[in-house]
C-alpha positions in Angstrom: 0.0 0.0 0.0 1.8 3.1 -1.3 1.1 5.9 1.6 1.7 9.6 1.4 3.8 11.6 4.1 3.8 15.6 4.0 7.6 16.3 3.7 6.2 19.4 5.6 5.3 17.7 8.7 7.7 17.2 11.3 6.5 14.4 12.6 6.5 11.5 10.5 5.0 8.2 10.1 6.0 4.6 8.8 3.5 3.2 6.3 2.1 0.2 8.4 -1.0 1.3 10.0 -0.6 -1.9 12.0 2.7 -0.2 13.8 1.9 3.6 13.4 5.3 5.2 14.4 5.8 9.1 14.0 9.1 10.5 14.5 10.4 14.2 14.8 12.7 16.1 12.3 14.3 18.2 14.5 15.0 20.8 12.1 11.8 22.3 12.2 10.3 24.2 14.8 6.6 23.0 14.9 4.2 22.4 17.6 1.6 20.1 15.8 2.2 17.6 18.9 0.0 19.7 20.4 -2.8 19.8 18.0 -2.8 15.9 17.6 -3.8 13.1 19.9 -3.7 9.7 21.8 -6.2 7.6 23.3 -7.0 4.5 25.8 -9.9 3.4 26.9 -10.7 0.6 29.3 -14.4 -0.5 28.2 -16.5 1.1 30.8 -16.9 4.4 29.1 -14.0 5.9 30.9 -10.6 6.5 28.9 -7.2 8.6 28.8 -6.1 10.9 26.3 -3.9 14.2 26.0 -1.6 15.9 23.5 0.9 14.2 22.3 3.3 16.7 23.6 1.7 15.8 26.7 0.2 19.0 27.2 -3.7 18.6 28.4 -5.1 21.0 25.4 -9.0 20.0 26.0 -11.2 19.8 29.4 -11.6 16.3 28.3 -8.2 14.9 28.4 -7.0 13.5 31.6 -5.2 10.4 32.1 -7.9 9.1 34.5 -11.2 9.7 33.1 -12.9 7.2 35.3 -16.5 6.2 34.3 -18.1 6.0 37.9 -21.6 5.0 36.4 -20.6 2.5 33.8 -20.6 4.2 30.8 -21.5 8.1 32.0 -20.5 10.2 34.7 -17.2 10.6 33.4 -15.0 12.3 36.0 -11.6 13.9 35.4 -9.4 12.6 38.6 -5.7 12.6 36.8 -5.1 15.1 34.2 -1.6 14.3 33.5 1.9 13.9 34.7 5.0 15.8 34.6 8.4 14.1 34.6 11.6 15.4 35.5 14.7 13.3 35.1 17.6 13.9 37.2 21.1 12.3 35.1 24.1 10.9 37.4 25.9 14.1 36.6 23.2 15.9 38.4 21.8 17.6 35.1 17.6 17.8 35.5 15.7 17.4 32.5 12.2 18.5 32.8 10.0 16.1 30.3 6.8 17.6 30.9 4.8 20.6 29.1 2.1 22.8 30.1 0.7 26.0 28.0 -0.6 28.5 29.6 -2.9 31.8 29.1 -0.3 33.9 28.7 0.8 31.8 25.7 3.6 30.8 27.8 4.8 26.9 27.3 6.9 25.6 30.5 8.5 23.3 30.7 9.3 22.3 27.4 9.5 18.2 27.3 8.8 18.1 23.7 12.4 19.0 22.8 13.2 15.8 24.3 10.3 13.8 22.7 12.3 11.9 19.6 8.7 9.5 18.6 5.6 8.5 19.8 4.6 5.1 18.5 1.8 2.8 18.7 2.2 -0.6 19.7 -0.9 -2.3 19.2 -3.2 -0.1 20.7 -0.4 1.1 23.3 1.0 4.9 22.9 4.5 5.0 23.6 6.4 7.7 23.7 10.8 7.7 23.4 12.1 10.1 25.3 16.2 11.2 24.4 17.8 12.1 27.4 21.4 11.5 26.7 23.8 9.8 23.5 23.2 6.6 25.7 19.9 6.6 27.7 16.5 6.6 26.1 13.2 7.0 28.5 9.8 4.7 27.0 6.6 5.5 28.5 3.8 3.5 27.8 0.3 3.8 29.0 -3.0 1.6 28.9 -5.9 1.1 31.1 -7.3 -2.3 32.7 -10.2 -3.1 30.9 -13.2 -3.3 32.8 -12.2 -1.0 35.8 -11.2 2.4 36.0 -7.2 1.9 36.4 -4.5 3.5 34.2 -0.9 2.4 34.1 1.9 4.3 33.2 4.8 2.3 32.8 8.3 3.7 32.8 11.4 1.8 31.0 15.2 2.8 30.7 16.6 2.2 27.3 20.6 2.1 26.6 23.4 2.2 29.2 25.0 4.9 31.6 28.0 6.1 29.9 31.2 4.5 32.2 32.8 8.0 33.2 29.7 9.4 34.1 29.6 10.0 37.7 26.7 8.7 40.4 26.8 11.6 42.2 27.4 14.8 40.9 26.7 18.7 41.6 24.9 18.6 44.6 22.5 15.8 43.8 22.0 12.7 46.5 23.8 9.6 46.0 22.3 7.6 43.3 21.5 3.8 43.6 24.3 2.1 41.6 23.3 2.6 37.9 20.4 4.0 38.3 19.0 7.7 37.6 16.0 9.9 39.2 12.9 10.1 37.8 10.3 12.2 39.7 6.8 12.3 38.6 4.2 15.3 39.8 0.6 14.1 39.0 -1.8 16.8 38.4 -5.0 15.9 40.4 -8.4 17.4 39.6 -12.5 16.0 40.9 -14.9 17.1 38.1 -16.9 16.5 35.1 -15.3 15.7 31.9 -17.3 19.0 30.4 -16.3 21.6 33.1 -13.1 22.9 34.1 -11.9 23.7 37.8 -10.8 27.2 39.4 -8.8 26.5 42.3 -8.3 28.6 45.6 -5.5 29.0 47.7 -8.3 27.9 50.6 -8.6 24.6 49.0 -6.5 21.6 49.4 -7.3 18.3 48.5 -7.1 15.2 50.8 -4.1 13.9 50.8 -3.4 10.4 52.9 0.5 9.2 52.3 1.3 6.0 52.6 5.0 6.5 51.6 4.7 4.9 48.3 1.0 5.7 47.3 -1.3 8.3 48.1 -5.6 8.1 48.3 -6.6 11.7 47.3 -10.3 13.1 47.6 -10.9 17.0 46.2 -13.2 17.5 49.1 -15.6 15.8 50.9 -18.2 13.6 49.3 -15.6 13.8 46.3 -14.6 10.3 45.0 -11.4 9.1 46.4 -8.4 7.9 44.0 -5.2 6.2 44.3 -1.8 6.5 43.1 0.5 3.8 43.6 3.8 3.1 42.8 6.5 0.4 43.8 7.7 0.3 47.4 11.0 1.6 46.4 9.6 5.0 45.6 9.0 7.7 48.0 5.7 10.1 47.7 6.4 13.8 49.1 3.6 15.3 50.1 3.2 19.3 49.3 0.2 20.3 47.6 -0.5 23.4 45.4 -1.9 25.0 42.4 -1.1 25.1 38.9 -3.1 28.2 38.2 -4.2 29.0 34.1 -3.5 26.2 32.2 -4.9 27.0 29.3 -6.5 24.8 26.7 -5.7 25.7 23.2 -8.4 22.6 21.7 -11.2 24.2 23.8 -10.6 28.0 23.0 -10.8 27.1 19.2 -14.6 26.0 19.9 -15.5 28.6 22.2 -15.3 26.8 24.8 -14.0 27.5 28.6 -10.2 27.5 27.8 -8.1 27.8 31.4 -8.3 25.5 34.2 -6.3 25.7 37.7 -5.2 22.1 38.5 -3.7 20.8 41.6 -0.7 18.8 42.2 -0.2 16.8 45.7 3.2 15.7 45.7 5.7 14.0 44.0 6.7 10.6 43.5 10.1 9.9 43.3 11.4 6.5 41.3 15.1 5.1 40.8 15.0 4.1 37.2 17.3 1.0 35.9 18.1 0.2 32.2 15.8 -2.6 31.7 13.4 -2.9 34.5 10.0 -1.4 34.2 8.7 1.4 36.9 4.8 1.6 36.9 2.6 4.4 38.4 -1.0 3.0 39.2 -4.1 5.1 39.2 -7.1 4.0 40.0 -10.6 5.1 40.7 -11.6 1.6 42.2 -13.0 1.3 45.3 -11.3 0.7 48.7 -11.3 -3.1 48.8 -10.6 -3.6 45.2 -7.7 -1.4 45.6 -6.0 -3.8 48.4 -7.0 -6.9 46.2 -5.1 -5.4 43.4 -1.9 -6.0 45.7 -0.2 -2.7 43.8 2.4 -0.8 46.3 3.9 -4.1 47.5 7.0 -6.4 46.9 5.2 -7.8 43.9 4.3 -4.5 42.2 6.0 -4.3 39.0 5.3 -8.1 38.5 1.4 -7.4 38.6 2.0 -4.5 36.5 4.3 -6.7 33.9 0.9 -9.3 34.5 -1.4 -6.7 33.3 0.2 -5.7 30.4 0.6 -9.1 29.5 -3.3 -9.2 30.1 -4.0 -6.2 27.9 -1.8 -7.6 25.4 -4.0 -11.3 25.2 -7.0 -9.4 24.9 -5.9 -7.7 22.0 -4.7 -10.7 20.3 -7.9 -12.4 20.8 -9.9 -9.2 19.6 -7.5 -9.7 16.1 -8.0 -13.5 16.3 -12.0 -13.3 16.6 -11.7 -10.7 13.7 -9.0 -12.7 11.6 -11.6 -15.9 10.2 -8.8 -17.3 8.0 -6.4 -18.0 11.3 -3.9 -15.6 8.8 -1.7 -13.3 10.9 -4.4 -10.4 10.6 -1.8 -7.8 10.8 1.0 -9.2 8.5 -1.8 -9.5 5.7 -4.1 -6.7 6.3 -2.6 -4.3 8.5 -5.3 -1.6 8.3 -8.0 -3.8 9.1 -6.4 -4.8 12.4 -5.8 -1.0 13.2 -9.6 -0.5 12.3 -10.6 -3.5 14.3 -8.6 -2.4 17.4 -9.8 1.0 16.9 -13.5 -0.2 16.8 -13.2 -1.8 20.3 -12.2 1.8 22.1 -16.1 2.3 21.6 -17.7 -0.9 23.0 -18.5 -0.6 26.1 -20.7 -1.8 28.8 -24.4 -0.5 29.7 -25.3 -2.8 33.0 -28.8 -3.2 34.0 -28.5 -1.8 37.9 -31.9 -2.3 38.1 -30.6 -6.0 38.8 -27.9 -6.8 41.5 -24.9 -8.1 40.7 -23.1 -10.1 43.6 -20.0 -9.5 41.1 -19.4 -6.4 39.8 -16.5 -6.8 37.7 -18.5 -9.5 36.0 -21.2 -7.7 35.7 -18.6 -5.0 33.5 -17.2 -7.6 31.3 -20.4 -9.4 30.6 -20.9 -9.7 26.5 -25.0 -9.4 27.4 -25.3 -5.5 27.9 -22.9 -3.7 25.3 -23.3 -0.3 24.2 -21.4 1.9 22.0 -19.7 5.4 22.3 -21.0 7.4 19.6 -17.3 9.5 20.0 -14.0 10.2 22.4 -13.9 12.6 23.8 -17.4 13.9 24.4 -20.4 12.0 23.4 -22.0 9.3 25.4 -23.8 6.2 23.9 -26.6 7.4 20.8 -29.6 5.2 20.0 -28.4 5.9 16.0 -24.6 6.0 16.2 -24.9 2.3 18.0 -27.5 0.7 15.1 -25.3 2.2 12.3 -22.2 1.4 13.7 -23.1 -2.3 14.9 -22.4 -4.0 11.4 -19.2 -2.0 11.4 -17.6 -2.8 14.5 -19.3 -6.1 16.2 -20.1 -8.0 13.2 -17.3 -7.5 11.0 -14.5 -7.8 13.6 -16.7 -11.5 14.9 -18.2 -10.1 18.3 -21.3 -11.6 17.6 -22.5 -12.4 20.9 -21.7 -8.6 22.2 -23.9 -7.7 19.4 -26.7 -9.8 20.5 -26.8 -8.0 23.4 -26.4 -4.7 22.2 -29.3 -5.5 20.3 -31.3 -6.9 23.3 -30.5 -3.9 25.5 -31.5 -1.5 23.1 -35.1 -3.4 22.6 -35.5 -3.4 26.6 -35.7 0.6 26.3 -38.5 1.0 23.8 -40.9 3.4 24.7 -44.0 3.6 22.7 -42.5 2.1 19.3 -39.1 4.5 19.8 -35.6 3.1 20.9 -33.5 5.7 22.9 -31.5 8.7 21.2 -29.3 9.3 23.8 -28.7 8.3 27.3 -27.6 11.4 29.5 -24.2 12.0 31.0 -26.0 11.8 34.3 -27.3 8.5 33.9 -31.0 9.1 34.3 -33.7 8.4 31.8 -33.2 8.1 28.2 -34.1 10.8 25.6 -36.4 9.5 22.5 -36.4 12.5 20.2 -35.1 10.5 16.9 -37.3 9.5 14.0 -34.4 7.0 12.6 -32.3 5.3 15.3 -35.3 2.9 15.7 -35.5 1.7 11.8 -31.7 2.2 11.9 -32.3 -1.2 14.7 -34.0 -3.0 12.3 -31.2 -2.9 10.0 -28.6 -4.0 12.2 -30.9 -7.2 13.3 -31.2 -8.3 9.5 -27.2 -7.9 9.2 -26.8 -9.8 12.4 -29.4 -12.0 11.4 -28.2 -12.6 8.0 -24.0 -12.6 9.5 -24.5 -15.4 12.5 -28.0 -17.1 11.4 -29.0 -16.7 15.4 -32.9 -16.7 14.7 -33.5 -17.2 18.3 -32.7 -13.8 18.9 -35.3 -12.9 16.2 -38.2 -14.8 18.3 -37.2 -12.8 21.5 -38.0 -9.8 20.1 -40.1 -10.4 17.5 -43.3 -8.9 19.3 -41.2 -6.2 20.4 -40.9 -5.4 16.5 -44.4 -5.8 15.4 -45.0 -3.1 18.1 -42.7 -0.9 17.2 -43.9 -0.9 13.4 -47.7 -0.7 14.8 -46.6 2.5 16.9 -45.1 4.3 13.2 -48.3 3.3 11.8 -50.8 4.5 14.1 -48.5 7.8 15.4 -45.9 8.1 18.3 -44.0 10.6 19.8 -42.6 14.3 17.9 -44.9 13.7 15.1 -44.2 10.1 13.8 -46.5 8.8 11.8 -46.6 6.8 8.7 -49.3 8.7 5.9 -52.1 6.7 4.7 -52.3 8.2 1.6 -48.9 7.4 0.2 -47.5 5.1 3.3 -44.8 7.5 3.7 -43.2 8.1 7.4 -43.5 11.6 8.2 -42.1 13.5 11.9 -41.4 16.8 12.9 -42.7 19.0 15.8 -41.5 22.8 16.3 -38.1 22.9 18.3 -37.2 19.0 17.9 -34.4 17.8 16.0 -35.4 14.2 14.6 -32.4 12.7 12.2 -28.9 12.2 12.4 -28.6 16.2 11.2 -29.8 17.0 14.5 -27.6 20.0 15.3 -29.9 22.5 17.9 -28.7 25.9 19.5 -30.7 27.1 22.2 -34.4 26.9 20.7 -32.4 26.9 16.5 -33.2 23.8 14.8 -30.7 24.0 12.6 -32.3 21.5 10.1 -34.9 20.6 11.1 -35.9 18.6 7.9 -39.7 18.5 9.3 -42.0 16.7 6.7 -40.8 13.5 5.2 -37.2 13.2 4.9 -36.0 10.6 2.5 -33.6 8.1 4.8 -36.3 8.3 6.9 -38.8 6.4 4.4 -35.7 4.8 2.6 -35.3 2.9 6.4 -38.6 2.5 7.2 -39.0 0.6 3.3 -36.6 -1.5 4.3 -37.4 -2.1 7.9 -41.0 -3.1 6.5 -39.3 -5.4 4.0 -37.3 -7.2 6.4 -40.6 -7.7 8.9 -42.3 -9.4 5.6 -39.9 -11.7 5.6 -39.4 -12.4 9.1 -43.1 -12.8 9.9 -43.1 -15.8 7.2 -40.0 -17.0 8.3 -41.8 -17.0 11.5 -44.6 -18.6 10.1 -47.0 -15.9 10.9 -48.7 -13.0 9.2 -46.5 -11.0 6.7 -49.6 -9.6 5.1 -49.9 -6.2 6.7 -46.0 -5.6 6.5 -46.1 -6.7 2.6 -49.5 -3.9 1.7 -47.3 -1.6 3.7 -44.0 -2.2 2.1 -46.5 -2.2 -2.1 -47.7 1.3 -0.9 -44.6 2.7 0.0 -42.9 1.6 -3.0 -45.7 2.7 -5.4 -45.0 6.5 -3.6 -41.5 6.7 -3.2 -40.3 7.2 -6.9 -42.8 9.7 -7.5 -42.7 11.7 -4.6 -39.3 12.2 -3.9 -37.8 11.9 -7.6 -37.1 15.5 -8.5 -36.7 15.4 -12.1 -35.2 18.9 -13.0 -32.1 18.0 -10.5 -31.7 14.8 -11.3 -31.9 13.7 -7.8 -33.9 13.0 -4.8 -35.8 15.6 -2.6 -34.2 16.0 0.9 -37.6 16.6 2.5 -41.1 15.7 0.7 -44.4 17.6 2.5 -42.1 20.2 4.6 -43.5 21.1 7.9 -46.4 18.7 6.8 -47.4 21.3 3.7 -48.4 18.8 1.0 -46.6 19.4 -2.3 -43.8 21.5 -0.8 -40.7 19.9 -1.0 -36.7 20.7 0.2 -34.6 20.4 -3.0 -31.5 20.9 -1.1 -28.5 18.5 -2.5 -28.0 15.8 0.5 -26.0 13.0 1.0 -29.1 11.4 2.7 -30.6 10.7 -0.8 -27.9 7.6 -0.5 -29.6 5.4 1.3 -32.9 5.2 -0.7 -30.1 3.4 -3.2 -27.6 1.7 -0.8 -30.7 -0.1 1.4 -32.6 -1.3 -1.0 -32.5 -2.2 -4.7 -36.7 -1.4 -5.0 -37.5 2.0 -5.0 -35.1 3.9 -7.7 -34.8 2.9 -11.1 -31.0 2.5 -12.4 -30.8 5.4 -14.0 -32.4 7.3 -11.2 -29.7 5.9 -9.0 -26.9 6.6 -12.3 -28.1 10.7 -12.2 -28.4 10.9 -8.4 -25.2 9.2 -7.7 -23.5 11.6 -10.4 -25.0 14.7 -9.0 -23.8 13.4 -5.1 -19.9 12.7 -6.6 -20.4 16.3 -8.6 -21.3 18.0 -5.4 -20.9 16.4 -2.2 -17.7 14.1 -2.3 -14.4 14.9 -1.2 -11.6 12.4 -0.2 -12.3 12.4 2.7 -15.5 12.1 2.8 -19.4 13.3 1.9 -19.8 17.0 2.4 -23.5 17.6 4.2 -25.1 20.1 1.4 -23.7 21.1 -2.0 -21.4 24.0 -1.9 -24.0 25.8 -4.7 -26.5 26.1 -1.6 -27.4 29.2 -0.1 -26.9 27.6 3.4 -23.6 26.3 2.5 -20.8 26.8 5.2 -17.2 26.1 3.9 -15.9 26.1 7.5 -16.6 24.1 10.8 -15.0 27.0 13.3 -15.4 29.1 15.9 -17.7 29.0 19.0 -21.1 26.6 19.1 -23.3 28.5 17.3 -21.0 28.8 14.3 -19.9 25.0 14.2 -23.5 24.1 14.9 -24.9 26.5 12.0 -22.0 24.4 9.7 -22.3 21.0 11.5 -24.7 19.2 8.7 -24.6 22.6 6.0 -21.5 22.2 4.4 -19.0 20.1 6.7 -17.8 16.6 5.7 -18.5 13.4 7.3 -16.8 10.7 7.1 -19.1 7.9 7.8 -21.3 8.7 5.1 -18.6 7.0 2.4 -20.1 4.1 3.2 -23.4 4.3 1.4 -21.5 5.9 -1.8 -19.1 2.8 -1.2 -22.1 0.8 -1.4 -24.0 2.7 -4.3 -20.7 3.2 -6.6 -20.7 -1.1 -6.0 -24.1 -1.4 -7.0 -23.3 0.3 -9.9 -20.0 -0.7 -11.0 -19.0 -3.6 -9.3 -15.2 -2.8 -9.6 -13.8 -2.9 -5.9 -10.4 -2.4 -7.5 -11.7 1.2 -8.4 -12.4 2.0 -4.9 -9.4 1.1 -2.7 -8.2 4.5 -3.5 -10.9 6.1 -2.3 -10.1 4.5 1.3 -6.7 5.0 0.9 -7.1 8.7 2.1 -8.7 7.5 5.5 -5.2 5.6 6.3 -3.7 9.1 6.9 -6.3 9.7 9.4 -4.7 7.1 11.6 -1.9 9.3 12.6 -3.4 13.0 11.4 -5.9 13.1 14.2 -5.9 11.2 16.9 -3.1 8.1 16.9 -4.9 5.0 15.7 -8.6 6.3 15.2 -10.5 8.2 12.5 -12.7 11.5 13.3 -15.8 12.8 13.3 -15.7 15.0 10.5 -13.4 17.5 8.5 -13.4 20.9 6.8 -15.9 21.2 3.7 -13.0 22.7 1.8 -9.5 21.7 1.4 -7.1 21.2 3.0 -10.3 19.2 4.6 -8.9 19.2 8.1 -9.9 17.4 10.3 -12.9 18.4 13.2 -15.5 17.4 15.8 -14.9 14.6 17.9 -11.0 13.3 17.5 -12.6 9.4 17.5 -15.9 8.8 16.0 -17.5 5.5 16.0 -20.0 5.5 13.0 -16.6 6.7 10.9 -14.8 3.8 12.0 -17.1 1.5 11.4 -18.4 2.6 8.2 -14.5 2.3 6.7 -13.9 -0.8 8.5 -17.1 -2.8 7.2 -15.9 -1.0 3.2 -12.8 -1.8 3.4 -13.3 -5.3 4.8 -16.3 -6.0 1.6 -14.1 -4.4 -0.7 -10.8 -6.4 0.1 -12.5 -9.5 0.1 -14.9 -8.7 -3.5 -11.1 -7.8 -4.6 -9.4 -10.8 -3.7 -12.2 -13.0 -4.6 -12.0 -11.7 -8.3 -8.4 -12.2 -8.5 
């Protein structure tokens, strides 16, 4: 796979996405480690993630974002950690690097950051301290609890004349060297930021080589632990005015006051690992973990080894050919590793669980995060993303109960939008994420051939599909007159274009927008020929799916484009109809085969590649639109007013993957235009792809840094494609 690098750049990367390396020219001056990204996650919803300078440039990065309500209630506890290195000649090298309001960046760690690399799903960052001693951090989280490890390694050999004590310093251990790491300590929600006080001091319990810190009373409590020949020193002060740079660009809160309790200090020998241990878990958990004591490092060295099984059987359930998945295919092990940063796990605590960790792992009551750093699980991102990410990487029974969760939350015919950060009852205001479910069961259904799970919820189905006949919530109906689906009430935002300011719809596509009826065609094909395959009535679902079919064509076909209507009967005026250039008109061709004749798919398809594609994706409206935006910047308002009016989503190559197959049938033709996506494993966010990018080019990259939906859409085309390719030779 030949791969582009931007000579401009001056950190590079090697061209196997399985091993993404960058590495810095140091004859350029450039701070772009500041603009791009790393992240961990651990399966409950909470993660790490930072600059990877190392400086925390968003609210949301932290290196302990613990999930206390498995997957919400995110909580910043560990923002980050400086290093300092003290060499046996006493020189101090400070690793670490903070920007502040004053555009002020101290220290300045990055000059001694040589590459950052990913080793599976691993950051690493090489750190050049001398001609002979090179510093490896690595950090991962346990999955299933809220623990972070950062593991320290010494690379190289002391140089023979170099001295063990030396200007002042304290004796050293025997070739060995200082390291002393500050952690920067916070107790608030992943949204907000923190303004410290010279009054407040968090508190601190030291246990010599650990410390259990609580911002205040009623705060969670968190540890810190390292091996028992490290020291804690307990001070305790505030970093005031950090300043994130990520934040200020969206109008967003940008400076934070941050507070540091102490500082461990480590002796650091070529060879032997050094780990730091922060955890969220509770009390007795954290004294089962045994971490502080004579076997530290080894249970540290045990749960890497851990992380790295579970990753190899995550490649091995993907790989169906038992061929080394990342020797043949190495972006699709990059995309399948990427796709498990979003599954999570939704438990019921309605039930009690004599186990909780089981209760976390447990395949039965998955969900999916709709994007790192700031979204929470959607009712739309999971069902569009569930092919992608569950059934083409083998997780079939995680699937099943995503699936089964989802259907335990209906609520008069409607599956959930979005669960709230807070954990409390659902929000239903969507129109599609329910059809969007009925797609995902036919590809499950149609991948594993588990029809069990089609009699479970069956019923569930039929009532959902009686609710869209007979009227549900904001406006959902289905039309009697031409069986068309139609939804909209004032000040509800119903499809996947759902950006809202205040009381501004943006779009609010009110009427009968056409993925809507393109989903609910399908969703009424596929209960046709469930209910016979169920040996029950199929008539009802068959006169619906006729009627629908006889309408769509003629409804939405608007002939002087060439292309389909956006929105048929807008605001519920008959006859009045959006003719605003969409990619949305996709799907009527990439579900379904029925309700466009070939050369209506040829023109619209034409007209969508003329207007809306780019290579990195679909733009949201044609650039010859009055409401076109070419930019996604500034503060909410202006990213929301651009959000679905001009900017460039990824996920949405995935219908015109599909369409341009339909079509064509040459997946030889469209390698290239995945090839593009490749570069987003290192341009964003190290290992992931993003939510969107800029409408114009250079198309950078914006929204969310990891988007789930884009990662699966690219993973599930570039798995179909690969395979259509190598099965024609």
């Amino acid at each position: 796979m030949a791969l582009k690098q931007d000579a401009s750049t001056p950190y590079r990367v090697q061209a196997n996405p399985w091993y993404v390396r960058v590495n810095k020219n140091l004859d350029q001056d450039d701070r772009s480690g500041l603009d791009r990204e790393w992240l961990v996650t651990n399966g409950l919803g909470g993660y790490a993630s930072g600059s990877l300078f190392g400086a925390t440039t968003r609210c949301y990065h932290g290196l302990l974002v613990a999930a206390l309500h498995p997957p919400v209630q995110r909580t910043v506890l560990v923002a980050k950690v400086d290093e300092v290195v003290t060499l046996p000649d006493g020189e101090k090298l400070a690793l670490g690097v903070n920007e502040y309001s004053t555009g002020t960046i101290a220290p300045q760690g990055y000059s001694y950051l040589q590459s950052i690399s990913l080793d599976g799903d691993i950051p690493c960052f090489f750190y050049t301290l001398s001609e002979t001693l090179t510093l490896e951090k690595r950090i991962w989280m346990e999955y299933g609890q809220n623990t972070t490890y950062v593991q320290y390694i010494l690379h190289g050999a002391f140089d023979e004349h170099s001295e063990q004590t030396g200007n002042g310093a304290e004796p050293f251990e025997p070739a060995s060297l200082i390291l002393d790491i500050a952690p920067f300590c916070l107790s608030r929600d992943y949204h907000a930021t923190t303004v410290g006080s010279v009054n407040w001091q968090f508190q601190v319990e030291n246990s010599t080589n650990r410390c259990r810190i609580q911002a205040y009373d009623g705060a969670p409590a968190y540890h810190i632990i390292a091996a028992p020949g490290a020291t804690f020193t307990s001070d305790g002060f505030w970093y005031w005015h950090i300043w994130h740079r990520r934040d200020h660009e969206r109008g967003l809160p940008d400076q934070e006051d941050v507070y540091q309790p102490g500082v461990f200090r480590l002796h650091l020998v070529p060879g032997m690992p050094a780990t730091l241990v922060l955890t969220a878990e509770n009390e007795t958990t954290c004294t089962s973990l045994g971490y502080g004591g004579a076997r530290h490092e080894e249970l540290a060295t045990q749960a890497l080894l851990r992380h790295r099984r579970r990753i190899q059987q995550l490649l091995n359930v993907a790989d169906r050919s038992s061929v080394a998945l990342f020797e043949q295919d190495p972006m699709f092990a990059r995309l399948v590793l990427a796709a498990d940063q979003f599954i999570v796990a939704r438990p019921d605590y309605t039930r009690p669980a004599d186990d909780q960790q089981m209760l976390r792992l447990a395949p039965d009551r998955k969900t999916i995060i709709a994007g790192y750093p700031w979204f929470t699980d959607w009712g739309r991102d999971s069902m569009i993303s569930l092919p992608g990410l569950l059934l083409c990487t083998g997780r079939y029974s995680e699937a099943r109960g995503l699936l089964k969760a989802f259907a335990s939350f209906v609520h008069n015919g409607l599956i959930p939008n979005r669960f709230p950060d807070d954990g409390f009852d659902p929000i239903y205001n969507t129109a599609d994420a329910t059809l969007w479910m009925f797609r995902a069961l036919d590809y499950y259904l149609t991948t594993t051939g588990d029809w069990s799970l089609l009699k479970e919820l069956f019923s569930t189905l039929c009532e959902i599909i009686q609710w869209h006949v007979n009227g549900t919530e904001y406006g959902i109906q289905m039309d009697p007159a031409d069986g068309l689906l139609k939804a909209g009430v004032p000040g509800a935002q119903l499809t996947w274009m759902d950006a809202k300011v205040g009381d501004w719809v943006v779009t609010p596509r009110s009427g009968k927008p056409v993925e809507i009826n393109a989903l609910w065609y399908y969703a009424l094909t596929a209960m046709e020929g469930w209910a016979v395959r169920l040996s029950t009535d199929a008539a009802q679902y068959g006169q619906l799916r006729a009627l629908v079919r006889q309408h769509f064509s003629s409804r939405f076909w608007y002939a002087d484009g060439g292309y389909l209507y956006d929105v048929v009967d807008v605001a519920g005026v008959a006859g009045q109809n959006d003719t605003a250039l969409r990619p949305n008109q996709l799907f009527a061709a990439s579900l379904t085969r029925d309700l466009l004749s070939e050369q209506q798919v040829e023109s619209l398809f034409q007209r969508v590649t003329e207007h809306l594609f780019t290579p990195v994706g679909l733009r949201s409206l044609s650039p010859t639109d009055a409401n076109y935006h070419d930019h996604f910047i500034g503060n909410r308002e202006q990213r929301d007013a651009a959000y679905h009016q001009g900017a460039v989503w990824p996920w949405l190559i995935g219908p015109y993957v599909d369409v341009h197959l339909q079509l064509y049938n040459d997946p030889a033709a469209l390698l290239p235009l995945l090839e593009p996506f490749v570069q987003q494993l290192w341009g964003t966010c190290l290992g992931t792809i993003s939510e969107l990018s800029e409408p114009e080019p250079p198309f950078m990259n914006g929204g969310c840094f990891a988007q789930a939906w884009s990662v699966a859409e690219i993973l599930r085309c570039w798995l179909f494609i690969r395979t259509q390719h190598n099965q024609q030779g």
